[in-house]
N, C-alpha and C positions, 0 to 999 in steps of 0.2 A: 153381742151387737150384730144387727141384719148386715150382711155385708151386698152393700150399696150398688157396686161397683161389679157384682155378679155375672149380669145379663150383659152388659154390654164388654166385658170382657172374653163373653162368650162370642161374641161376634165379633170379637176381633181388635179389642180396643183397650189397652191396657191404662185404666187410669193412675195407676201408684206408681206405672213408670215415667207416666208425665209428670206427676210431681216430682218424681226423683230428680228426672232432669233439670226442672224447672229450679230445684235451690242447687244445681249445681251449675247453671247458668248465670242466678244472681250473681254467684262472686263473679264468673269470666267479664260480665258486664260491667260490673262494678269499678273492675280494674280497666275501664276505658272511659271513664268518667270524667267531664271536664266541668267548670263550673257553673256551667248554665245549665246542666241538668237539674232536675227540678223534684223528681220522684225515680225511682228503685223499677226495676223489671215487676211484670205480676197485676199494675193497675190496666183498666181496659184502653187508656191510650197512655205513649209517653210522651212526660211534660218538656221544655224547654223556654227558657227564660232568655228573649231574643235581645241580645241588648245592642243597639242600634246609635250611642252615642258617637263611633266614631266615625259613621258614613253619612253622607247627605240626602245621597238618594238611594238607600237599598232597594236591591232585587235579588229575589228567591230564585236560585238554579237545581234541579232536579235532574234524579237520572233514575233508572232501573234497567238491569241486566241479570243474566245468569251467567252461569258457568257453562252451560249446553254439554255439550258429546264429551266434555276433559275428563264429565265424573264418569264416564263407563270405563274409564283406564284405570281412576280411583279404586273402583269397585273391583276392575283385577287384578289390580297390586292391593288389595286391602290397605289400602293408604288413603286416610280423609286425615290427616290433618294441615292440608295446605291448601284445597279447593275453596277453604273459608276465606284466604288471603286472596285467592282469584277473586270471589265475589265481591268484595271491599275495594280491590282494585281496576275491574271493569267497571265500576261504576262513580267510584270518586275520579280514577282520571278522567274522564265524559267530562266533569263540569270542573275542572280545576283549568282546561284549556281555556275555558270562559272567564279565567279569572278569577273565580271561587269559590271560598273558602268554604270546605266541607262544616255543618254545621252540627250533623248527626246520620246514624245512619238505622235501617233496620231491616230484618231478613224476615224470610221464608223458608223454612226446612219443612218437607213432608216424606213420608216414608210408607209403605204397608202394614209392616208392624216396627215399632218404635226399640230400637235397640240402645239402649240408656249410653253404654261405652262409645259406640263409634258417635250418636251424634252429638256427646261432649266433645270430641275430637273433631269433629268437623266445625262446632260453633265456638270452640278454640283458636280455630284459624282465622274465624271470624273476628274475633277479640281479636286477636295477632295483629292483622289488616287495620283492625280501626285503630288501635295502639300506633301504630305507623302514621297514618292518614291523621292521626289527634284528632279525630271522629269517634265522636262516643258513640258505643250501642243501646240504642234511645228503646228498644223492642222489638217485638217481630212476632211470628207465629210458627208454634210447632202444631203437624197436623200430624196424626195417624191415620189412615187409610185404610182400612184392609180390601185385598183383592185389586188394589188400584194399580201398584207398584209390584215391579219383579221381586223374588225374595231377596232381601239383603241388596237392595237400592233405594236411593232415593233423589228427591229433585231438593234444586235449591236457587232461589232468587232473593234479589235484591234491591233496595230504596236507597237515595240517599239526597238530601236538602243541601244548600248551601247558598252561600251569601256572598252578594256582590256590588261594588259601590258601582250604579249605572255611567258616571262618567268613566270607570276604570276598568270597565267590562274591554275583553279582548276578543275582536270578533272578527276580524282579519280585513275589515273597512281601509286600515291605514296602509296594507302592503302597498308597496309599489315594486317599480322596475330598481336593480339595484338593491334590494337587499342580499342578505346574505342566511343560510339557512344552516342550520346548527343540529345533527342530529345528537341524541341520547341512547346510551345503549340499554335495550331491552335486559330481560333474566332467561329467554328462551321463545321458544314459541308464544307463551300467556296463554289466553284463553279463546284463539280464533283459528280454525281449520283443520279442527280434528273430526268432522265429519269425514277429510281424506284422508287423514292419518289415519283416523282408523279402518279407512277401505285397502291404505296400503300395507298396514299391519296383517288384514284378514287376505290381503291377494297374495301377500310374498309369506305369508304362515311365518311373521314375525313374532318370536317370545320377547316379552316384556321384561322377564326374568335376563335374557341374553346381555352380555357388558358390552357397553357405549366404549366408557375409558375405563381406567388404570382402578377410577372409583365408584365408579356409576352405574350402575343396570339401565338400559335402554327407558324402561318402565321410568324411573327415575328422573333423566336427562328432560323428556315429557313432562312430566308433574309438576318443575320446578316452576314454582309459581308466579303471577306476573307481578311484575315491579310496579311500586304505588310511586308517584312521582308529586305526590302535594306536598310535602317540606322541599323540593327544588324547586320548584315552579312556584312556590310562595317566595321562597329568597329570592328566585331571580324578578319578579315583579315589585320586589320591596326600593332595587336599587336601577336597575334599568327597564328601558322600554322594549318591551315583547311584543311588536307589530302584529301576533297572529302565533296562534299553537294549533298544532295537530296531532292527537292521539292516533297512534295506530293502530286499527282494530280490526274488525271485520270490513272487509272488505279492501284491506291492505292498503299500498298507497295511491294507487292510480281512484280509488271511491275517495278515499278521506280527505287528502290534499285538495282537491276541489272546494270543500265545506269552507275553506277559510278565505278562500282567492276570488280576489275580486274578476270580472268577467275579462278584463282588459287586463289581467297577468298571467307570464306563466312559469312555472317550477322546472327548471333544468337540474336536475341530479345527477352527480359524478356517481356513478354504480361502484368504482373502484375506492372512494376515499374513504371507506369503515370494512372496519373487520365483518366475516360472515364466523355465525358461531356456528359449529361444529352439527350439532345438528338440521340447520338448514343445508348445509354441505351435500348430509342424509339424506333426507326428504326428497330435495332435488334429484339426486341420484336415484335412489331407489322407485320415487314415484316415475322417473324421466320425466320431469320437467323441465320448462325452459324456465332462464330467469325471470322472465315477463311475465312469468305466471305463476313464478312464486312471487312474486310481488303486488299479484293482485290477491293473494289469501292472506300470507303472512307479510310478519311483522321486518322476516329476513334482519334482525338486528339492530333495531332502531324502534325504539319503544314511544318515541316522543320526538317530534320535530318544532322548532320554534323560528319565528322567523323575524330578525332582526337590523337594524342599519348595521351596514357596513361598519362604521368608526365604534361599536360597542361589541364586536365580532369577537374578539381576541379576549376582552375584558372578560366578558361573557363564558369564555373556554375557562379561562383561569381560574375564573367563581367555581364553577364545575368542575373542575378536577380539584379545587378543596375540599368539594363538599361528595367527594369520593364517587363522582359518576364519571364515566367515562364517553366521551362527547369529541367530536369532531363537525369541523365544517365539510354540510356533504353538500352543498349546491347554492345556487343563487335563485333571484327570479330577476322576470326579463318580462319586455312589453308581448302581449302574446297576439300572435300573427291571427288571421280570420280564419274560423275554424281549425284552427290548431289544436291541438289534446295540450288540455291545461299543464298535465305531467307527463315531461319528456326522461327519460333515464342516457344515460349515455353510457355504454358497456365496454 
């Protein structure tokens, strides 16, 4: 038989490794399937079966993000199978603040030349994430590239849909003066500010290999990947009212904390009432920074802020700490003077 598949493997393009890959994604998919999927990985769109009985006024929430500079750390620990859980988690938390409910999700891997083992291992993390999130992996696209990508890298983005009942959308409309604001603890860094991290790794000729703690390589401490927060944030919407959420992302908290605040509030944060983890400690130190300025990259600690009345403050803790997150009251909001910066810290 002509072998088909000749010429353009000569250029660069391995097609029997795309297949390999492709039925070794089916199962990972598979095993994140929930019932309104509709068709299997491999058709040219995936289906989904929207069922709309129990909201009145659905609306469709969207996101898309990558992982950015995390994966160059990836690449030097040879370690992809957690960057997949970044990608599922920078972009279901984006709309779960909204309210809603992730409905599917689907990726983007491309690469130079397609190495079948690591990007099963990276679209495992992938699976990982949406297994979390109860986000099936509805598809996505693997490209090969040649000459596009450094040897042995690749990039990787992300989609993801969701649903949300328009009366029950949370859009920070109802703060006022007097509430009281609840942070969530992050898993690390996640996936925003290592364009510096790694200018501080390359200025202070840090090894990735070098031990953090007792169990952890530095490399390691970094990679740990971000916290997906849609089974808390779904519970806590089921039984109380969530005035307004805020993901902490790029742009840390003095960008994000605005998105939610109406123009006539403003966010006082106790700097002292949450633990800092261990490697913000780092960063700070070694980059010389001030807090105020790691608080406008990073997450410093706090993966998720919610902001809620006063009298369901406590209740709210205790929800949270059954359902194993660790959460403390870090601040309130107040009427915000003219011209004031919406987010004030107090150190």
């Amino acid at each position: 038989m002509e072998d088909r598949g000749a010429a353009y493997r000569e250029a660069g393009v391995d097609l029997q490794a795309a297949d390999d890959l492709m039925s070794r994604i089916k199962k990972l998919a598979a095993s994140t399937h929930t019932k309104g999927v509709v068709n299997d990985i491999g058709a040219f769109g995936g289906m989904f079966n929207l069922n709309l009985t129990d909201m009145d006024k659905p609306v469709l929430v969207s996101s898309t993000d990558g992982v950015g500079t995390k994966l160059k750390l990836a690449f030097a620990m040879d370690k992809h199978d957690t960057v997949g859980k970044d990608l599922v988690g920078m972009n279901v938390n984006d709309i779960i603040v909204q309210g809603a409910k992730p409905l599917f999700f689907q990726d983007y891997f491309a690469s130079g030349e397609l190495q079948v083992d690591r990007a099963e291992q990276v679209i495992s993390g992938i699976a990982d994430g949406c297994k979390e999130a109860r986000c099936p992996l509805l598809g996505g696209e693997t490209a090969e590239m040649p000459d596009f990508y450094a040897p042995g890298e690749y990039d990787l983005s992300g989609f993801c849909v969701g649903i949300a009942d328009n009366d029950k959308i949370v859009d920070g409309s109802s703060i006022a003066s007097g509430n009281k604001v609840i942070g969530i603890a992050s898993s690390g860094v996640h996936s925003n500010g290592f364009s510096l991290v790694r200018k501080l790794l390359r200025d202070k000729n840090k090894d990735l290999q070098e031990p953090f703690s007792e169990d952890q390589k530095l490399g390691e401490v970094l990679l740990e990947p971000t916290r997906i927060y849609v089974r808390t944030v779904l519970n806590l919407l089921r039984d109380f009212t969530l005035r307004g959420i805020v993901h902490i992302t790029g742009g840390g908290f003095y960008d994000n904390i605005p998105r939610v605040l109406p123009n006539g509030v403003q966010m006082n944060l106790d700097f002292n009432s949450w633990p800092k983890h261990a490697i913000f400690e780092w960063l700070k130190q070694e980059a010389e920074l001030s807090w105020e300025e790691m608080l406008q990259i990073f997450n410093c600690g706090l993966g998720m802020l919610v902001i809620v009345d006063k009298k369901e403050a406590e209740d709210i803790l205790i929800r949270l700490q059954g359902l194993k997150e660790q959460a403390w009251i870090v601040g309130e909001t107040v009427s915000r003077k003219m011209n004031q910066e919406q987010v004030q810290v107090k150190f």
